[in-house]
N, CA, C and O of each residue as an XYZ file, in Angstrom:
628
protein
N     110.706     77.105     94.879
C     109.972     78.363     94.793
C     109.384     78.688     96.162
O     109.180     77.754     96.939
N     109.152     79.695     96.448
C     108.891     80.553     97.528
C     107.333     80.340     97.709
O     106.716     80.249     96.648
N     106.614     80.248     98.842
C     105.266     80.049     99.014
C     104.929     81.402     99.639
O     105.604     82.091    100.403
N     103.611     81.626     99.079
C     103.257     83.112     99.611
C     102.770     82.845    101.176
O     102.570     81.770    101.741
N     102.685     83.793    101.526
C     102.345     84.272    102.998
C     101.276     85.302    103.438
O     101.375     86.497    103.715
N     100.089     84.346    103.411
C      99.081     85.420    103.709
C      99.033     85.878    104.827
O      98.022     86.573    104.926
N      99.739     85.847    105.945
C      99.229     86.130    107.585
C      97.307     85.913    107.475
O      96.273     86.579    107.437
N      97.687     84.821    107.465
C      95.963     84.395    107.639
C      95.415     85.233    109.017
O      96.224     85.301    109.942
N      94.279     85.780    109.177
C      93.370     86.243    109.549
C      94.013     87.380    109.803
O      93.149     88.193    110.133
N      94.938     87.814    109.824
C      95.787     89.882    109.532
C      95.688     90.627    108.171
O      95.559     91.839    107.999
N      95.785     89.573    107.180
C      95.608     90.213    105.985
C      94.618     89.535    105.211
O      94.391     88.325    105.222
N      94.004     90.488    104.483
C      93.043     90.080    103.498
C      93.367     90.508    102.188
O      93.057     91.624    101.772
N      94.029     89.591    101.468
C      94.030     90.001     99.733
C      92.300     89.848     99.137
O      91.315     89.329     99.664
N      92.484     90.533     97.859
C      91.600     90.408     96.828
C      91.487     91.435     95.732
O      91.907     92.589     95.653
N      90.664     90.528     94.751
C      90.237     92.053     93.386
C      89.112     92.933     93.754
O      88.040     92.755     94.333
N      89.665     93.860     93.270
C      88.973     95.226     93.419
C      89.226     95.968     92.577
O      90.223     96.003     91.856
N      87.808     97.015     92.618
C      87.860     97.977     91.661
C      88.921     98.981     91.792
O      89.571     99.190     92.816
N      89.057     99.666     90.517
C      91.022    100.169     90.987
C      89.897    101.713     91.438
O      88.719    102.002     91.228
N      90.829    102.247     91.996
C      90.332    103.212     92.841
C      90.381    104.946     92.083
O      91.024    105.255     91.079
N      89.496    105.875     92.926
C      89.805    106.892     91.771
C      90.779    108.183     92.841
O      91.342    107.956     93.912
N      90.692    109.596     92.035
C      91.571    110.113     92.285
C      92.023    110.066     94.003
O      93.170    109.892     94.413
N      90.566    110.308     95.004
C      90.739    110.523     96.633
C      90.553    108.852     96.699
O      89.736    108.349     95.928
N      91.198    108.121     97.485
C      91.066    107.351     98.111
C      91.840    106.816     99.352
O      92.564    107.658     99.884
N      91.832    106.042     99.704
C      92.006    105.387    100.336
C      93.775    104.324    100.293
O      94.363    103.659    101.145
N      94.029    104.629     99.013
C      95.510    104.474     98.073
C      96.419    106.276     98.000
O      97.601    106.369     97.669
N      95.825    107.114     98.260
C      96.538    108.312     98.282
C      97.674    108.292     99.030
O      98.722    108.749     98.573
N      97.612    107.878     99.992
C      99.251    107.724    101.016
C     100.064    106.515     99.927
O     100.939    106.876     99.140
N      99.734    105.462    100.013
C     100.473    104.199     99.180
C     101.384    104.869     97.597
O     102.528    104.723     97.166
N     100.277    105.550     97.164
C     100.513    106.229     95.578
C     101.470    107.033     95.543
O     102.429    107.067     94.772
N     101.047    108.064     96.881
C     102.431    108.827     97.168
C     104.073    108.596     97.478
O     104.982    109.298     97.035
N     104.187    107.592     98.231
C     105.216    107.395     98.233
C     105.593    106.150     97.376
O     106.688    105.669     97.668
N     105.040    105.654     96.576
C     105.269    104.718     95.713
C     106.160    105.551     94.513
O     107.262    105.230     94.069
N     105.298    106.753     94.127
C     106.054    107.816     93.150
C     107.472    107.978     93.591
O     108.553    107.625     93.121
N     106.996    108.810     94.937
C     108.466    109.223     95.616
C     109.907    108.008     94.855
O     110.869    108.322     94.154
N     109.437    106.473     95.438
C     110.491    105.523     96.138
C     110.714    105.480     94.102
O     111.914    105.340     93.865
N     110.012    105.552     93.000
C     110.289    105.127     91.807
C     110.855    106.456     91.126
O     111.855    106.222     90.447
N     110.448    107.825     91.142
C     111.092    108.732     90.340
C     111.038    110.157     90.987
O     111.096    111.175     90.297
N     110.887    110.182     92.809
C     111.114    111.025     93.421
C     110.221    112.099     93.478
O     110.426    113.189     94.013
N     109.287    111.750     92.935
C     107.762    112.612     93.145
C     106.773    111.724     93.012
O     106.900    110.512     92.838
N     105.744    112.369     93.099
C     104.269    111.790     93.515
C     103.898    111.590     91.663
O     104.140    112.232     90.642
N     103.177    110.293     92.025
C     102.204    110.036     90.777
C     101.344    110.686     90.301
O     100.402    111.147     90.946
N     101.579    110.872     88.738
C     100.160    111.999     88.239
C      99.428    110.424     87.221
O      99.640    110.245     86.021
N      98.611    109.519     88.096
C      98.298    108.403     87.707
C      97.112    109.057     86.465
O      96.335    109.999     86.621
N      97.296    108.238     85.304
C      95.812    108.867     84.427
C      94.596    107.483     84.638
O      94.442    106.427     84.024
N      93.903    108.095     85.778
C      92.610    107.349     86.570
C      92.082    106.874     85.065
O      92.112    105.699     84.700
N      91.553    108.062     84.186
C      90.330    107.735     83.278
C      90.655    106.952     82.654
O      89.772    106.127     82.422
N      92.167    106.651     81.932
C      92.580    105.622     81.260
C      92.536    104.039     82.172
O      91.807    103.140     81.754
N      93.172    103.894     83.106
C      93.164    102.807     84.398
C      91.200    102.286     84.348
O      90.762    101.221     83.913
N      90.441    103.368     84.903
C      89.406    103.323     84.206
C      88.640    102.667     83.029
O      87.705    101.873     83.130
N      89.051    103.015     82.203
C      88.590    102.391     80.712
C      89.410    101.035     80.743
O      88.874     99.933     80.626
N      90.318    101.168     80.858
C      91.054     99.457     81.079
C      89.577     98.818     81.628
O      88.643     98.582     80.863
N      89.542     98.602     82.964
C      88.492     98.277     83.701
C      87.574     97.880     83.437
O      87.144     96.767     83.740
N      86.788     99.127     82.481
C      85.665     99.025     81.292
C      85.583     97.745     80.509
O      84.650     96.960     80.336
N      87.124     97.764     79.984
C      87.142     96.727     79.095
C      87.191     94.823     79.543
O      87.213     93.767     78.910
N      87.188     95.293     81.152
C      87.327     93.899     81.532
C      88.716     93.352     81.123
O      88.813     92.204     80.688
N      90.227     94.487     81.310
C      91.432     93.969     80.786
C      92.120     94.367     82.190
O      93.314     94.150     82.400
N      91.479     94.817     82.893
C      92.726     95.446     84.584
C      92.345     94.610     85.305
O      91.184     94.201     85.294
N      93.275     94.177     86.097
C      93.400     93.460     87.387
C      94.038     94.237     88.584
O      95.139     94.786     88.607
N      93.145     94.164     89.526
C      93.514     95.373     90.272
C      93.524     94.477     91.705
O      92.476     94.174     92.276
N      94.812     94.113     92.182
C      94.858     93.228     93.552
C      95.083     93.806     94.458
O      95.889     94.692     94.170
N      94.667     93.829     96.044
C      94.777     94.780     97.245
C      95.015     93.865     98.503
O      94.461     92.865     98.959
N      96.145     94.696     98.879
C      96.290     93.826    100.432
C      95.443     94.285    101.655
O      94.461     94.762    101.086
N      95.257     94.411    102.814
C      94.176     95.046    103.350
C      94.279     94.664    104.842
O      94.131     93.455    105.020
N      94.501     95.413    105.996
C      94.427     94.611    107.294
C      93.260     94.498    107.639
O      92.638     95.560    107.656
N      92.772     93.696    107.896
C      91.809     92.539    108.094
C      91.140     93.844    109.073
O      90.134     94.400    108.634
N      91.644     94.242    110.213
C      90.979     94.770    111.045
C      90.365     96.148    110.959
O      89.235     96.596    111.155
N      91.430     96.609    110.624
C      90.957     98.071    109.482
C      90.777     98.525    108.621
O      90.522     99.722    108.488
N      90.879     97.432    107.475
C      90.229     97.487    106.099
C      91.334     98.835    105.316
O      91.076     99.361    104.233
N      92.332     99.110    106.028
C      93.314    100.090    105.488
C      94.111     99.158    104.306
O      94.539     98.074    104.701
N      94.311     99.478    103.033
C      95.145     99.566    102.334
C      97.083     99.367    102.650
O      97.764    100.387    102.544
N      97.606     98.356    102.926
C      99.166     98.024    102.802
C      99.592     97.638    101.357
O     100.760     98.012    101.247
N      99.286     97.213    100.505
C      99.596     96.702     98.892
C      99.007     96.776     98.000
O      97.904     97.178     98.372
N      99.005     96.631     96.882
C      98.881     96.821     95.420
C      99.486     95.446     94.435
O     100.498     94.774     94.634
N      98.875     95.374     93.773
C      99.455     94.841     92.552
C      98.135     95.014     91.000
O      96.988     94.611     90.808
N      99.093     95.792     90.243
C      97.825     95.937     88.780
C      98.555     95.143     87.967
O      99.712     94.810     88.221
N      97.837     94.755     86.819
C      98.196     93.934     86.002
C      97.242     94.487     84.939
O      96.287     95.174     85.301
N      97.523     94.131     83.225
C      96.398     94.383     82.268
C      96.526     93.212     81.410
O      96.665     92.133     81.986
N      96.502     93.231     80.060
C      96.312     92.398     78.943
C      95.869     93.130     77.912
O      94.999     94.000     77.952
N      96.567     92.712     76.867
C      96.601     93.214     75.496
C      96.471     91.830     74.458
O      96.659     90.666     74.811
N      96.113     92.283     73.143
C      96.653     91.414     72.229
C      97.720     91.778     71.735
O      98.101     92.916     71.459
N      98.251     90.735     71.609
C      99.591     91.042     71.135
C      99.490     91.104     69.822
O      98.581     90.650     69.127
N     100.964     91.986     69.312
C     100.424     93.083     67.776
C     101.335     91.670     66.961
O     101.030     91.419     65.796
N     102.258     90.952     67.550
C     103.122     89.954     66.540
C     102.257     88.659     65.796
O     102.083     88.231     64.655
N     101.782     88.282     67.362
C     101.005     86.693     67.579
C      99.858     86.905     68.029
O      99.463     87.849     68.713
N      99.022     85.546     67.437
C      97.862     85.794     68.122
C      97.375     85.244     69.632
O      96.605     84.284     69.670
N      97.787     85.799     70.735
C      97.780     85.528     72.011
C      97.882     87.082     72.769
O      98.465     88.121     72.461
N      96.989     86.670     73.937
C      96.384     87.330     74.372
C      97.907     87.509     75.892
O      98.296     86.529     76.527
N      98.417     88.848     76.093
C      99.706     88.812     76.797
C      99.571     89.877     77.853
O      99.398     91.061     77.562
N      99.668     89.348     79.305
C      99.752     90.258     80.625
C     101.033     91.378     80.765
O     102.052     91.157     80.111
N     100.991     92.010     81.220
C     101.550     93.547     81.773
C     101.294     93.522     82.633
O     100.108     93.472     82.958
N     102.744     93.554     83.875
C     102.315     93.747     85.410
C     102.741     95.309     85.265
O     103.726     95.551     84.568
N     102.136     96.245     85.810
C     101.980     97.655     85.939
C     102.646     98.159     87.803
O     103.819     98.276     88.156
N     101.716     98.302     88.415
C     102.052     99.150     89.859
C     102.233     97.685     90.595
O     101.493     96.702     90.564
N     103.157     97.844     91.089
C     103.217     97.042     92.461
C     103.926     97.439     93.763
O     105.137     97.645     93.841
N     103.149     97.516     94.665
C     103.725     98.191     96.125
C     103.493     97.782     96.849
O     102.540     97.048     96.588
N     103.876     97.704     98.234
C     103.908     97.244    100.083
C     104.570     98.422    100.666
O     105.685     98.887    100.425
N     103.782     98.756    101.368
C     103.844     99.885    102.476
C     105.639     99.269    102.526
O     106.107     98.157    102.281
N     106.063    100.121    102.807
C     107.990    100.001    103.427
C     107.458     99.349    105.014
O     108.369     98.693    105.518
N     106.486     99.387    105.680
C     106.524     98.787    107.246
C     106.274     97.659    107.179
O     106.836     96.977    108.036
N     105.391     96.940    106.224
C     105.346     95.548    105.975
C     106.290     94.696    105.246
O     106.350     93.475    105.385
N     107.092     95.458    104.390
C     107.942     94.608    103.625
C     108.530     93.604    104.179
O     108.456     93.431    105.396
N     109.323     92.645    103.234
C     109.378     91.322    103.351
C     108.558     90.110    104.576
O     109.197     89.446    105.391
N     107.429     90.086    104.453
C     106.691     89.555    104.553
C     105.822     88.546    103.805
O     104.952     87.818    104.282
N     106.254     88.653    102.460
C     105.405     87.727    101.406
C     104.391     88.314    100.602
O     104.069     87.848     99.509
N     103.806     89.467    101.185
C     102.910     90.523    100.777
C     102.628     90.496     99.076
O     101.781     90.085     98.282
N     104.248     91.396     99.088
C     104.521     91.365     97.731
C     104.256     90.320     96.719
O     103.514     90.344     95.737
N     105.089     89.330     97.219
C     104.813     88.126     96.144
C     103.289     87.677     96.580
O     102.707     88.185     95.621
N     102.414     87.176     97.234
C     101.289     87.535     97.179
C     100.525     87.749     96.412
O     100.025     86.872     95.709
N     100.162     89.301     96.333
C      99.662     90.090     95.643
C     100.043     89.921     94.007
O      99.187     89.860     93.125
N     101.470     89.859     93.783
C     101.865     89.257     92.557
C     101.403     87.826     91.969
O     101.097     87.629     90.793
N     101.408     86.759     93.112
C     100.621     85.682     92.191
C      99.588     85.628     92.042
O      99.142     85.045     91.054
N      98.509     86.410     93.271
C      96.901     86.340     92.919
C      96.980     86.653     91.492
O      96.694     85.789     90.662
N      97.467     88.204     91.038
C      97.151     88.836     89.772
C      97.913     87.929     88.731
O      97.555     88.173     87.579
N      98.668     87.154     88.818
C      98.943     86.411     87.729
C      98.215     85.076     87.392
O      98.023     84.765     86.216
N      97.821     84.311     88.395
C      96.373     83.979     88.292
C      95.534     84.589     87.619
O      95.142     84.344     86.478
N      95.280     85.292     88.226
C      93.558     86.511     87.608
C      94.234     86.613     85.738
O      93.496     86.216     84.837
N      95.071     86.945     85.545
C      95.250     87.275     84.072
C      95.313     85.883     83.750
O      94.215     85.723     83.217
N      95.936     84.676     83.728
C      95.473     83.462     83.496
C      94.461     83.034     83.075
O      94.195     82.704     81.919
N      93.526     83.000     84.423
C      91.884     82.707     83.961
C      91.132     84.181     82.903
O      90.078     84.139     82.267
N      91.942     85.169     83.007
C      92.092     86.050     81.618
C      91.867     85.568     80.223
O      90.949     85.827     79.445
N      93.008     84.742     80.078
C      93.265     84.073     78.965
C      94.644     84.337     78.339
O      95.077     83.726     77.362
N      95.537     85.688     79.260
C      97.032     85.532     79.227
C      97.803     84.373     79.318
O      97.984     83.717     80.344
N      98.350     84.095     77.961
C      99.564     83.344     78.051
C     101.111     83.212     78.776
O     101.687     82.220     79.223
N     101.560     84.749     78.689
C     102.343     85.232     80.018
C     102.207     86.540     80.235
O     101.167     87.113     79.909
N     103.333     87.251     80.869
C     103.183     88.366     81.476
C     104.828     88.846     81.498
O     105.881     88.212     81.434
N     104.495     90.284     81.621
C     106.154     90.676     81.409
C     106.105     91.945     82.279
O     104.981     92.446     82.256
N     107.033     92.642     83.072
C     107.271     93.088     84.052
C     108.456     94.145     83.734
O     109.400     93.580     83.180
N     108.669     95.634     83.955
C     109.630     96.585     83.732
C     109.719     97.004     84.928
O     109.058     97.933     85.392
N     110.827     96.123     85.712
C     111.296     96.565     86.629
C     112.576     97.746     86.865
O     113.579     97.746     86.151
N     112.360     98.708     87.953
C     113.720     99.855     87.463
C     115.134     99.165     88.428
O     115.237     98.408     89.392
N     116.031     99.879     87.583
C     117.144     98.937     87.555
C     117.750     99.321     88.970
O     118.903     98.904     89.081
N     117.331     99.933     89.966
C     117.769     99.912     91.299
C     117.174     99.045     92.060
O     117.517     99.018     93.242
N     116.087     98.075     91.564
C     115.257     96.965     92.410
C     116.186     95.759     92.645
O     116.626     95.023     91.762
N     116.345     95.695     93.558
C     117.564     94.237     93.344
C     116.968     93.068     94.224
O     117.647     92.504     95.082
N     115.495     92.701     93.922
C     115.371     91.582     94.268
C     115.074     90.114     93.552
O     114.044     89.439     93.543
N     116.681     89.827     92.816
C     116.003     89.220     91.547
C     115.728     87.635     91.788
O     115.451     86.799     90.928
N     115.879     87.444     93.195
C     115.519     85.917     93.558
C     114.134     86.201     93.481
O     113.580     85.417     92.711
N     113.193     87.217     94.108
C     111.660     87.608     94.392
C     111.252     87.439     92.839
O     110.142     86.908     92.846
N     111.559     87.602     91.872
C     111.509     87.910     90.640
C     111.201     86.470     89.957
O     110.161     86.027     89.470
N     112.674     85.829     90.125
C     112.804     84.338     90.180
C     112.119     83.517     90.864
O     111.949     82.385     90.411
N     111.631     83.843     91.963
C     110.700     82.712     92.387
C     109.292     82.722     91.823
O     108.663     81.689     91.592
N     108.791     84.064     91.594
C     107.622     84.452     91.056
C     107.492     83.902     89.752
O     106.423     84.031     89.155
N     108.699     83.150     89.105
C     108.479     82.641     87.897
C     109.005     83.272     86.641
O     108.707     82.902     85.505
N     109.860     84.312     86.965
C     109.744     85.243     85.891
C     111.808     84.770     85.317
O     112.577     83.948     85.814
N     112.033     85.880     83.977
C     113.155     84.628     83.662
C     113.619     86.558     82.692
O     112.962     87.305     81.966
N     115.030     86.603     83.256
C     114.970     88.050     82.453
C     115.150     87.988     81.107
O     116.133     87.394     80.665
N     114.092     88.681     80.137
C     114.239     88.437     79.077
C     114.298     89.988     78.051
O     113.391     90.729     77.673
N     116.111     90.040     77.799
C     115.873     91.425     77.019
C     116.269     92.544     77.781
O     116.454     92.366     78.985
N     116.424     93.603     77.323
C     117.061     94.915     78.131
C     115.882     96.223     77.125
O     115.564     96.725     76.047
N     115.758     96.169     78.051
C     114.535     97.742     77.890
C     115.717     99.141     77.939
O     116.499     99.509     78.816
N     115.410     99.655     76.597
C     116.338    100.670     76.341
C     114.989    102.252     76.545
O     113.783    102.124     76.334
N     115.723    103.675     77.017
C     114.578    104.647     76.780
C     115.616    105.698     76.418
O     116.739    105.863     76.894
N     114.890    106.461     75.331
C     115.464    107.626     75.174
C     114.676    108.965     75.519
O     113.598    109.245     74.995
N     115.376    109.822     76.525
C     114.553    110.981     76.087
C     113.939    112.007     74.822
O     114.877    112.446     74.157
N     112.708    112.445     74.383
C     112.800    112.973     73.227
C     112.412    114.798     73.662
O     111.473    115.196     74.351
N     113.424    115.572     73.028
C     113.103    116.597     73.594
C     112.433    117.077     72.478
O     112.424    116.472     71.406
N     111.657    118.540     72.750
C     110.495    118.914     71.447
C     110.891    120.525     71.591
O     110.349    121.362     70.869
């Protein structure tokens, strides 16, 4: 397995409060939309929000040390699960600026938050990645094991 890569004293990970509509994530958000469905995110804050509330979001941030600017993301939540009784993670947004990539960033940011849902009380975590991502060693090292095919239909009204 792959060991993360903090660039000790360049980057600073950690949890943080997830951010609201203006911030400091507005450039990141933007082209995060773009690179996933070719427009900008219409993120619903108040819901992300109330997660929060509930003490169920994990909200991880990469950060250059020197300018305290924003390069990564990783959210995560937790639910109970409706089958069993165990308590089960959802990795949600995850991003790295395109100038930092492959650097470790990513995975990073991905194991802090799988940690953090751990000491949660998540048993595991499951991940909907879109099917043009092709990094499935990054995937694999992170621990993850593909399980299942996520089907969507459009419903028109």
């Amino acid at each position: 397995m792959l060991e993360p890569t903090p660039h000790a004293g360049k980057i600073r990970y950690g949890t943080e409060i997830f951010p609201g509509p203006v911030s400091a994530f507005n450039r990141l958000f933007f082209h995060h939309g773009l690179e996933v469905r070719g427009r900008p995110f219409e993120l619903d804050f108040k819901r992300y929000h109330q997660l929060e509330f509930e003490k169920r979001l994990v909200w991880i941030v990469a950060r250059w040390t020197k300018s305290n600017i924003p390069i990564g993301y990783s959210c995560h939540f937790w639910y109970r699960d409706l089958h069993f009784n165990e308590r089960v993670g959802a990795d949600d947004l995850w991003f790295v600026d395109r100038r930092v990539r492959s650097l470790g960033i990513g995975m990073t940011l991905k194991m802090i938050g799988h940690d953090e849902l751990g000491r949660r009380g998540a048993v595991k975590t499951s991940d909907n990645i879109r099917s043009t991502f092709r990094h499935n060693t990054l995937m694999n090292d992170l621990g993850f094991e593909r399980w299942g095919t996520r089907w969507q239909r459009r419903l028109e009204i």
